[in-house]
Legacy VTK file of the C-alpha trace (Angstrom):
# vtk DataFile Version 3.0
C-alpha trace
ASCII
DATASET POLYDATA
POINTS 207 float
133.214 132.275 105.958
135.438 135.040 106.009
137.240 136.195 109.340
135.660 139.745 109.445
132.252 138.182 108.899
133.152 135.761 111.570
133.944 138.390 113.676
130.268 140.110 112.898
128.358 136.990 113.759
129.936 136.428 116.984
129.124 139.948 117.451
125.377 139.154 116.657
125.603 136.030 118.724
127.091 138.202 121.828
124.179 141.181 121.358
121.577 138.180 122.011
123.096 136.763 125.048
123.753 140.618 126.798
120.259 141.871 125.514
121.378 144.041 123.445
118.172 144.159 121.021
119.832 147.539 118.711
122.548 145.924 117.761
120.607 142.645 116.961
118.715 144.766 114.766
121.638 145.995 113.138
123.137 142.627 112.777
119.466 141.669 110.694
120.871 144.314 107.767
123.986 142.499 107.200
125.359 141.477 103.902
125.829 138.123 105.057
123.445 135.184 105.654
125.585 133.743 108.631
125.422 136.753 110.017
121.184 137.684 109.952
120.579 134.246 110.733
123.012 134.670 113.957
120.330 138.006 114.210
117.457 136.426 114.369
118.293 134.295 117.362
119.626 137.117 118.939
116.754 138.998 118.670
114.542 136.423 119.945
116.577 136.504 123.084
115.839 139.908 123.594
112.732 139.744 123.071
112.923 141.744 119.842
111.657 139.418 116.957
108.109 140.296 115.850
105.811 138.812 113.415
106.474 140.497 110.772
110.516 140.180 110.723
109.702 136.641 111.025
108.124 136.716 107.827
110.691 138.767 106.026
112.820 136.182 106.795
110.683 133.084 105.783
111.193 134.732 102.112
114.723 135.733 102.722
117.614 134.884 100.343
119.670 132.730 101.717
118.414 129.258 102.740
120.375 129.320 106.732
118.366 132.464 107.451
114.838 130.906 106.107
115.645 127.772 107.731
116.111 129.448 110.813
112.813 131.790 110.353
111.029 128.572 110.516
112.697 126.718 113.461
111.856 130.467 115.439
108.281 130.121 114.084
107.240 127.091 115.729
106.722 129.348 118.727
104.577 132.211 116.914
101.421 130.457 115.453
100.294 133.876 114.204
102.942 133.560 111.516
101.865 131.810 108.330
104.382 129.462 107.143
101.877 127.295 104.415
104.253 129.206 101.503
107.237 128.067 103.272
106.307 124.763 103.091
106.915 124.633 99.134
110.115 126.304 99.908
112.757 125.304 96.827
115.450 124.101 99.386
114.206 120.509 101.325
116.042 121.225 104.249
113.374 124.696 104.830
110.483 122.210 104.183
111.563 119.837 107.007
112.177 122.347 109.516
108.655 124.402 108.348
107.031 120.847 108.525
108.237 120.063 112.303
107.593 124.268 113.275
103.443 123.495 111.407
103.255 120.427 113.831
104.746 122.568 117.195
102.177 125.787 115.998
99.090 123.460 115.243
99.844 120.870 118.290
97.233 122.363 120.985
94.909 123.789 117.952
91.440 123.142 118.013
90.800 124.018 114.973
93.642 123.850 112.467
94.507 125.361 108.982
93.130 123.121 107.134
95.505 124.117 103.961
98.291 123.819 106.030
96.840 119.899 106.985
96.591 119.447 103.288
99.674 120.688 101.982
101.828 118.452 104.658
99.717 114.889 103.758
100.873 115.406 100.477
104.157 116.208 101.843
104.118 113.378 103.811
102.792 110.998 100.732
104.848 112.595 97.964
108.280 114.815 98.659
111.365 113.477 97.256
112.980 113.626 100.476
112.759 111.198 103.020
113.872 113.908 105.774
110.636 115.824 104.569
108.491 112.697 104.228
109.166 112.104 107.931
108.536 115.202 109.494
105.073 115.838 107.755
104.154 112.334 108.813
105.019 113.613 112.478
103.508 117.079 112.229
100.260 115.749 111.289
99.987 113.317 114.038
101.195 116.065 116.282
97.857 117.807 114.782
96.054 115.282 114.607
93.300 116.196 112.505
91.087 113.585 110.200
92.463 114.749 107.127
95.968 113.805 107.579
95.015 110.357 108.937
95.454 108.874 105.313
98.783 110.305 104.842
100.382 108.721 107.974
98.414 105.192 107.139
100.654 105.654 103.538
103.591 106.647 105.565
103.067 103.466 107.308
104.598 101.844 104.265
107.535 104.265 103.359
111.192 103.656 104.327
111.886 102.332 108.006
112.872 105.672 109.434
109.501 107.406 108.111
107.503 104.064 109.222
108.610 104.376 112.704
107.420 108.020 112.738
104.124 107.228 111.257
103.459 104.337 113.334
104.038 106.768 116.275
101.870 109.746 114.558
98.630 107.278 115.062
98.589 107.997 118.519
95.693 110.174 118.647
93.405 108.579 115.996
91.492 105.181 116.181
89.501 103.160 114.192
89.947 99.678 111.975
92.799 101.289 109.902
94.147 102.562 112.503
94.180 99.007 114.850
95.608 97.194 111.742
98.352 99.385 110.557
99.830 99.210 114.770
99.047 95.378 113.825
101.266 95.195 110.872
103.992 97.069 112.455
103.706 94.355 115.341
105.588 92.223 112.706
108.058 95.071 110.505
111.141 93.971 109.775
112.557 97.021 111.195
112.568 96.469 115.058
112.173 100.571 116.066
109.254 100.683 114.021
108.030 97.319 116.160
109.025 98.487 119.140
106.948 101.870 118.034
103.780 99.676 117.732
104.675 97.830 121.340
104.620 101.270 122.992
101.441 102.796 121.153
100.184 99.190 122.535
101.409 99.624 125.756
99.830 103.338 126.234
96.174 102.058 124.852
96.747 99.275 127.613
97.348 102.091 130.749
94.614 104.143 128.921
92.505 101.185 129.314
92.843 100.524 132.919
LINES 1 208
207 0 1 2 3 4 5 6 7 8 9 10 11 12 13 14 15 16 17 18 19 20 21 22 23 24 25 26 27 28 29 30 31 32 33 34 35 36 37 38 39 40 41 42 43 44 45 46 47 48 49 50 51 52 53 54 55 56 57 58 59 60 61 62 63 64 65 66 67 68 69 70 71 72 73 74 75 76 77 78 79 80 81 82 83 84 85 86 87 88 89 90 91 92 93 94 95 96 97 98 99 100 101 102 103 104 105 106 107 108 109 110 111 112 113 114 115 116 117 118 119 120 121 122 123 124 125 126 127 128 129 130 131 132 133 134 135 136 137 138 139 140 141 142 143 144 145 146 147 148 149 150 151 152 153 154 155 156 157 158 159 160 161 162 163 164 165 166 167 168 169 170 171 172 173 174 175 176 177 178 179 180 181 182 183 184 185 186 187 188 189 190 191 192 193 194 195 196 197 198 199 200 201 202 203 204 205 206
């Protein structure tokens, strides 16, 4: 990164933290991707960032300003990110996965596209990172239709185990009771200890 666009991203950075939403604004036309992603948090400090700049930058160029589109969008469940879940670059995905779970979490009655898109996420991505967080989001959800998704997860490397484990929380059932069973008895111990403390919380439910 060059000095002078240095210079304009600390700029951008400063306009967030003094409220100064016009030159935020005029940080989001810059040349530079360091420098509109630097925007975007600046204008959500002021207050600034509506809907539909969030969704300009969910399709813009450069992969640190769509990343960053998504983080911002876990707060604004009024904008769509199901297309930004097949973004090309894995590290958009994972962030867009985590941002479906925070938008969805209190839903009563979720996207059901969006449910679908992250169980095969969660079942199917190349990477793990990905795998993870669409295991988590959907337990976050917790709607039937990604139950099968995080019982699959169940099985996937020890990181992603330990989240699906956790991501039961809120169903129940026989598949449900034996997955937290096998995990008893991983090989990993987080993903044990994960089972021990869904245990544990059915156990104070219980009394």
């Amino acid at each position: 990164m060059s000095t002078d666009t240095s210079t304009r991203r600390r700029a951008a950075v400063l306009a967030g933290h003094t409220g100064d939403a016009d030159a935020a604004r005029a940080a989001w036309g810059d040349p530079e991707g360091r420098v509109r992603e630097a925007a975007l948090g600046a204008l959500e400090r002021c207050d600034a960032l509506d809907g539909g700049l969030l969704g300009q930058a969910l399709l813009d160029p450069d992969t640190l300003v769509r990343r960053r589109a998504a983080e911002l969008a876990a707060r604004r469940p009024d904008v769509d990110l199901l297309a930004t879940l097949d973004d090309a670059d894995p590290d958009v995905v994972e962030v867009a996965a985590w941002a479906c779970g925070e938008q969805l979490e209190t839903s009563d009655d979720p996207d059901l596209a969006v449910v679908q898109r992250l169980a095969t996420l969660a079942t199917d991505h190349d990477a793990p990172l990905v795998r993870e967080a669409s295991a988590a989001a959907l337990g976050a959800i917790g709607h039937p239709a990604g139950l099968p998704a995080i019982l699959q997860a169940c099985d996937d490397k020890p990181q992603i185990r330990r989240r699906a484990v956790l991501a039961l929380a809120p169903f129940e059932g026989p598949e449900v009771a034996a997955a937290i069973e096998r995990a008893l008895t991983d090989r990993d111990w987080q993903v044990r200890q994960a089972a021990e403390d869904l245990r544990r919380a059915e156990g104070e439910v219980d009394t």
